[in-house]
C-alpha positions in Angstrom: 24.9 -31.5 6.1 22.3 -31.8 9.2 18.5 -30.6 8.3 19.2 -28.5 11.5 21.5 -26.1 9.5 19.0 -25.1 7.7 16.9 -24.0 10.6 15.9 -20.4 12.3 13.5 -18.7 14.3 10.9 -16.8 12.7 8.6 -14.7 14.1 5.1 -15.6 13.1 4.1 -11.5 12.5 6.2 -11.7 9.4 4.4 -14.4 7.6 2.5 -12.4 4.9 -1.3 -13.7 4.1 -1.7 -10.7 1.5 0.5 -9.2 -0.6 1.5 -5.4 -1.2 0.3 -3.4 -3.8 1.3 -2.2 -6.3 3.3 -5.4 -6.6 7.0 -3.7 -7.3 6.5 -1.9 -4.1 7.6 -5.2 -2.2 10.8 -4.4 -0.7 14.2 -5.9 -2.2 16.8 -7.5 0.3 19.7 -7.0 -2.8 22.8 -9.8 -1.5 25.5 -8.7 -3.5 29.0 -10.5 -2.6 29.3 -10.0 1.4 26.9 -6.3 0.9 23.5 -6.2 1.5 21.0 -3.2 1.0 17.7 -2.8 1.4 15.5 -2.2 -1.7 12.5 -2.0 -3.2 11.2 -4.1 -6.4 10.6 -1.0 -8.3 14.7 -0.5 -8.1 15.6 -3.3 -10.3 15.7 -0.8 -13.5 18.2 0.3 -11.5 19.8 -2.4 -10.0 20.2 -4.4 -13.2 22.8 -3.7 -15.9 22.0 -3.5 -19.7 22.1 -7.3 -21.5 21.4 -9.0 -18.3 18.5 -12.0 -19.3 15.8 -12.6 -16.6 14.6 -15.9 -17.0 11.4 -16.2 -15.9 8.3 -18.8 -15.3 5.3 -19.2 -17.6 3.5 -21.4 -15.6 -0.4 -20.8 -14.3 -1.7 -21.9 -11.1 -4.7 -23.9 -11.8 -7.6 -23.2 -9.1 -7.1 -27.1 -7.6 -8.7 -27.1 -4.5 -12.5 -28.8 -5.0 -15.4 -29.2 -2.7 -17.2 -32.5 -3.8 -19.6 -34.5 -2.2 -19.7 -38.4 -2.3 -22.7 -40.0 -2.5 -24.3 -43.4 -0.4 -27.4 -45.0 -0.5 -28.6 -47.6 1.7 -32.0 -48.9 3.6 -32.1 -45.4 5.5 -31.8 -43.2 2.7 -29.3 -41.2 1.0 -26.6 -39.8 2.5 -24.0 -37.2 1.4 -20.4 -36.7 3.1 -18.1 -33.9 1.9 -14.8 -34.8 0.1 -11.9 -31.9 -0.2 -9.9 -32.4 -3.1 -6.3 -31.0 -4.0 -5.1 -31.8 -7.3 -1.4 -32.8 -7.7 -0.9 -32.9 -11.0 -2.2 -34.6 -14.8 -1.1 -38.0 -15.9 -0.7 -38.9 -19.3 -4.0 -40.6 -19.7 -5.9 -37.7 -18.7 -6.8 -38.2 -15.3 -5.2 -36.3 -12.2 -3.4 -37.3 -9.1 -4.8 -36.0 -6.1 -5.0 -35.4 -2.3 -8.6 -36.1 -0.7 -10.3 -35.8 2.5 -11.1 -37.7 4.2 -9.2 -39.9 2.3 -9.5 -43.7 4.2 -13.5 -43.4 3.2 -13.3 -42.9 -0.1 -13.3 -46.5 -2.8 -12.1 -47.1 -6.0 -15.1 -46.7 -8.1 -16.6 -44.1 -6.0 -18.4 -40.9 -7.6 -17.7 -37.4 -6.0 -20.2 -34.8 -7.2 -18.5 -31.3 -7.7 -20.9 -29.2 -9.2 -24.0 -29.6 -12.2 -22.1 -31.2 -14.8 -18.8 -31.3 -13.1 -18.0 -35.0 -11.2 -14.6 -37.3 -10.7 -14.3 -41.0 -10.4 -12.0 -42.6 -8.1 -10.2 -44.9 -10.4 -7.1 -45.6 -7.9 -6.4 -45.2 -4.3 -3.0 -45.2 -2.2 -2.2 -44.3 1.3 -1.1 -41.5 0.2 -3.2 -40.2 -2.5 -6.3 -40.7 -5.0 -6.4 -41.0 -8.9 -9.3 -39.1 -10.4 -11.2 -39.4 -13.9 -13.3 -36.4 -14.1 -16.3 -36.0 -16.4 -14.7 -33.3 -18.3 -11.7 -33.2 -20.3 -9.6 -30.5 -22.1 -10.7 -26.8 -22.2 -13.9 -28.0 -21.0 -12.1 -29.6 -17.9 -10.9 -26.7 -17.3 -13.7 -24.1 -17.7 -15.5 -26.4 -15.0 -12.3 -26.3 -12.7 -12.4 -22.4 -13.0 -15.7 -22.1 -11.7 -15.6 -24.9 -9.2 -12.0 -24.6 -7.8 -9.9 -22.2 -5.5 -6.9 -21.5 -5.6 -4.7 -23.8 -3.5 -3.0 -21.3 -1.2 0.2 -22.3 0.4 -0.5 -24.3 4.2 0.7 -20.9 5.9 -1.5 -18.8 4.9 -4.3 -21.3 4.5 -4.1 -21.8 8.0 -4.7 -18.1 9.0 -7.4 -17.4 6.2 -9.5 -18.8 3.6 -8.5 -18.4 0.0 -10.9 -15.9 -1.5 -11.5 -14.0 -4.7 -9.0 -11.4 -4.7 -6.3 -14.6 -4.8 -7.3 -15.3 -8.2 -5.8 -11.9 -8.6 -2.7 -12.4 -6.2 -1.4 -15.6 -6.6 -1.5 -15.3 -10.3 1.8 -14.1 -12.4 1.8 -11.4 -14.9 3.7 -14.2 -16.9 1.2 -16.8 -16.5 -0.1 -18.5 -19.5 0.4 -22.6 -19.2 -2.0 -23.8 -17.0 -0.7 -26.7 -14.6 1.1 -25.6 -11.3 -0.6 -26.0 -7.7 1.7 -22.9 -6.2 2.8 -19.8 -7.9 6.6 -19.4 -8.8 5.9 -16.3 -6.2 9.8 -14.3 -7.0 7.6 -13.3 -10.3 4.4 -12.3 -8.2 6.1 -8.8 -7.9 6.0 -8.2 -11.6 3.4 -6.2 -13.3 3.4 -4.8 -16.7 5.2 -1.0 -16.1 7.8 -3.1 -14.1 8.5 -5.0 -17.4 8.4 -2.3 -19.6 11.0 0.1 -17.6 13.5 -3.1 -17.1 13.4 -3.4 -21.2 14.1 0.2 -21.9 17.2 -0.4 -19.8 17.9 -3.0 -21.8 17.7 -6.3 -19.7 15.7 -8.9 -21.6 13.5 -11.6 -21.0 13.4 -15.4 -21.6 10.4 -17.8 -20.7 10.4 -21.4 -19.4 7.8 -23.6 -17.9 8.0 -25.7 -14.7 4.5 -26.8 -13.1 4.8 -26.1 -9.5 3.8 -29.2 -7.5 2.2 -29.4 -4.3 5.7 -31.1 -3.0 7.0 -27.8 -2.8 5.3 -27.8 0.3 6.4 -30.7 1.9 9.0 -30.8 5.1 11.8 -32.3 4.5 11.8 -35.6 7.5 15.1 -37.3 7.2 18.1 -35.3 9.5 20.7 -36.1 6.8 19.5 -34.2 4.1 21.0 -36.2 1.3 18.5 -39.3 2.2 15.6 -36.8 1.0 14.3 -37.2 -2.5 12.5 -34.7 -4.2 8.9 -34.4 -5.7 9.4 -34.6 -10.0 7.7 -31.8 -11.5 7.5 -31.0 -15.8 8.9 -28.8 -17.3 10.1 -27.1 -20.8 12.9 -25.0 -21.8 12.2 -24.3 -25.2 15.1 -23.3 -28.2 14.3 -19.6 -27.8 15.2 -19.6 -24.0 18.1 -22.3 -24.6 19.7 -19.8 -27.2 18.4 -16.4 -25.4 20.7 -17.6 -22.3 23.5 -18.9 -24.9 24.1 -15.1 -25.9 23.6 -13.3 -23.1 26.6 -15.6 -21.4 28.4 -14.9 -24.6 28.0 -11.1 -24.4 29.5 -10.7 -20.8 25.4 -10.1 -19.4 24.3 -12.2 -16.6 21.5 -15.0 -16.2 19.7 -14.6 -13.1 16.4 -16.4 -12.5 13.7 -15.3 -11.3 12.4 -17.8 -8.8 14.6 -21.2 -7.7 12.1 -23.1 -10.2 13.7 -20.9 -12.9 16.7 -21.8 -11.4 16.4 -25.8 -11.3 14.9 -25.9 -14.5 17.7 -24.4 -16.3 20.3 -26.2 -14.3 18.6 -29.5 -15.4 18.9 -28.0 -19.1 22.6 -27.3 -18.7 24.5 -29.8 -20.8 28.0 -28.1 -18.5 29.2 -25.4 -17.5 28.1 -22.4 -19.6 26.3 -25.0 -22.2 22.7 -25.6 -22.0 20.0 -26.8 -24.6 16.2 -27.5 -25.2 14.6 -29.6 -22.5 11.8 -31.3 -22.1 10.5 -33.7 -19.0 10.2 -33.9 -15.6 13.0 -33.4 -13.0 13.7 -34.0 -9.5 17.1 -32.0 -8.9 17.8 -31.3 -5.3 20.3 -28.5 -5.3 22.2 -28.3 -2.2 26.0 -26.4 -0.7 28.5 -27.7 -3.0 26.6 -27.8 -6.0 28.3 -26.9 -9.0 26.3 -23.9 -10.6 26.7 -24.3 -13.9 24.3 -21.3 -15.9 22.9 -19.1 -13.2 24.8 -15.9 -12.1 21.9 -14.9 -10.0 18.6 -15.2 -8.6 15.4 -12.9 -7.2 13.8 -15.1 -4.8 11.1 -14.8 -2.1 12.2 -15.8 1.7 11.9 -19.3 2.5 10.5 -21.5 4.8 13.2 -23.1 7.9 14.7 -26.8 6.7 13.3 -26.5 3.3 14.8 -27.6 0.6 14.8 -24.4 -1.2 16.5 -22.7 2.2 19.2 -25.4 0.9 18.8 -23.7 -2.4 19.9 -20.5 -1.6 22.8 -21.8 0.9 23.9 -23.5 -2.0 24.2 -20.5 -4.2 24.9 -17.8 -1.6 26.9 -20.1 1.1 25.3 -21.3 4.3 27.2 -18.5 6.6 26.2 -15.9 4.3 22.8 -16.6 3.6 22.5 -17.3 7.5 23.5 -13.5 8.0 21.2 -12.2 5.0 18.4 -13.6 7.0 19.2 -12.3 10.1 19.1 -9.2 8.4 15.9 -9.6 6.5 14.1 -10.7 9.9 15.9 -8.2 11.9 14.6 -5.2 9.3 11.3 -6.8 9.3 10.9 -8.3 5.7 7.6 -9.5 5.0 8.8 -13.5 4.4 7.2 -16.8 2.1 4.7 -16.6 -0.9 3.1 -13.6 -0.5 6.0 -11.7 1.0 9.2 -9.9 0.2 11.8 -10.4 -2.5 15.7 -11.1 -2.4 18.2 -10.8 -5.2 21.2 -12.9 -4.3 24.4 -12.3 -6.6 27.1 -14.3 -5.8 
């Protein structure tokens, strides 16, 4: 398939830069078979059926984007030059991977001054990228990151506003406990704790994975044949509880629907076949696409994505490309609130 299948006209009023509150009262675009209805988040008490398993995402957004300063002296003085800083993610050594600007300036070796205390090292530089040793490590890393950093809002909203302190609030799960993702797993944004408690006393249960959202979730996809493209690798954990949580519920007739597509890839990188699935540790790089062979999910609540993205190809894959084509139609048609900080579907094929 072309990238252009993926593609369709959005109008730029329904790009949310703030999200609704209380959180369930997002509306719900519920894709069931060829119906669709228009919901709200609050419904899915409703909605859902008694022994279905929500699998949700336990990652937290780290505040990764830094304002440094590097530093040059010479004959004429000192002289300071601003650096931005988005981190990427951690490497195994304990520094980070990062974007920079400006980013031809900067040298290996260079110091960039973050705040009292708080400083990074340019150990490596590529044309793409920067590694980074900063003069903390562990919790006091990031203690320093928390009062230093914002939070890295998606390009979309960036470009129409500045992050600010209320997105600590908003772009931050209920579920969020493992610090490491530079974008929120946003279908689980419209959770909050009543939410939670009503879909448990209907009897739909919960099970918790990890995948750290990387910064290549926001990268366009640039090759027209979209089976040249190759995604970002991002870490992730599906621990024994979730493996065997998931194991039952397809046992007992319920149904496993993620919430958010990286739910969704991380347990269809756990699957073992169809129905089987198992612990999982590492990084993956699966790039689901029409014709892909679900092998666990029966479902997924999912925010609206962006045009020729590769989760756009997600949802074609699950729903079918003429079908998600028209739920789309409809969502922009009744005026859905679309991308991070937007509306919710929940497609069930």
């Amino acid at each position: 398939m072309k990238l252009s299948d993926f593609d369709f006209d959005l109008p730029e009023d329904l790009i949310a830069t703030r999200p609704v509150r209380p959180r369930p009262a997002a509306r719900l675009l519920l894709a069931e078979g060829d119906a669709i209805r228009d919901r709200h988040v609050a419904d899915l008490p409703d909605i859902l059926r008694a022994g279905d398993l929500l699998v949700i995402n336990t990652t937290r957004v780290i505040p990764a984007r830094l304002t440094g300063s590097r530093i040059r002296h010479s004959a004429q003085g000192t002289v300071r030059a601003q650096v931005d800083l988005t981190l990427l993610e951690p490497l195994p050594d304990g520094q980070w991977r990062a974007l920079a600007k400006p980013l031809r300036k900067l040298a290996e070796g260079e110091r960039i001054e973050i705040a009292e205390d708080f400083a990074a090292q340019v150990t490596a530089r590529s044309r793409e990228d920067v590694t980074l040793r900063f003069s903390q490590q562990g919790d006091a890393f990031h203690a320093a990151l928390d009062a230093a950093g914002q939070m890295p809002l998606p390009p979309y909203i960036a470009g129409r506003r500045k992050a600010d302190a209320q997105d600590r609030e908003d772009y931050q799960t209920v579920f969020a406990r493992t610090p490491g993702a530079v974008a929120a797993p946003t279908a689980s944004l419209h959770f909050d704790e009543g939410l939670i408690a009503a879909l448990k006393a209907r009897g739909v249960d919960f099970a918790e994975v990890t995948l750290h959202v990387g910064a290549g979730t926001f990268l366009p996809v640039k090759v027209d044949d979209i089976r040249q493209h190759r995604m970002h690798a991002e870490w992730g954990e599906l621990p024994d509880t979730a493996a065997r949580a998931i194991l039952e519920t397809r046992a007992a007739g319920g149904r496993v629907i993620a919430v958010g597509t990286t739910a969704l890839r991380l347990i269809e990188t756990a699957a073992t076949a169809a129905g089987r699935i198992a612990p999982w540790t590492g990084k993956t790089d699966i790039f689901i696409t029409p014709g892909y062979a679900f092998r666990i999910t029966d479902g997924l609540m999912t925010n609206f994505h962006l045009p020729k993205s590769t989760l756009m190809m997600l949802v074609s894959a699950l729903m079918g490309p003429e079908r998600i084509r028209r739920i789309y139609a409809h969502a922009i048609a009744e005026r859905y609130r679309f991308f991070s900080y937007g509306d919710a579907s929940l497609l069930l094929p």
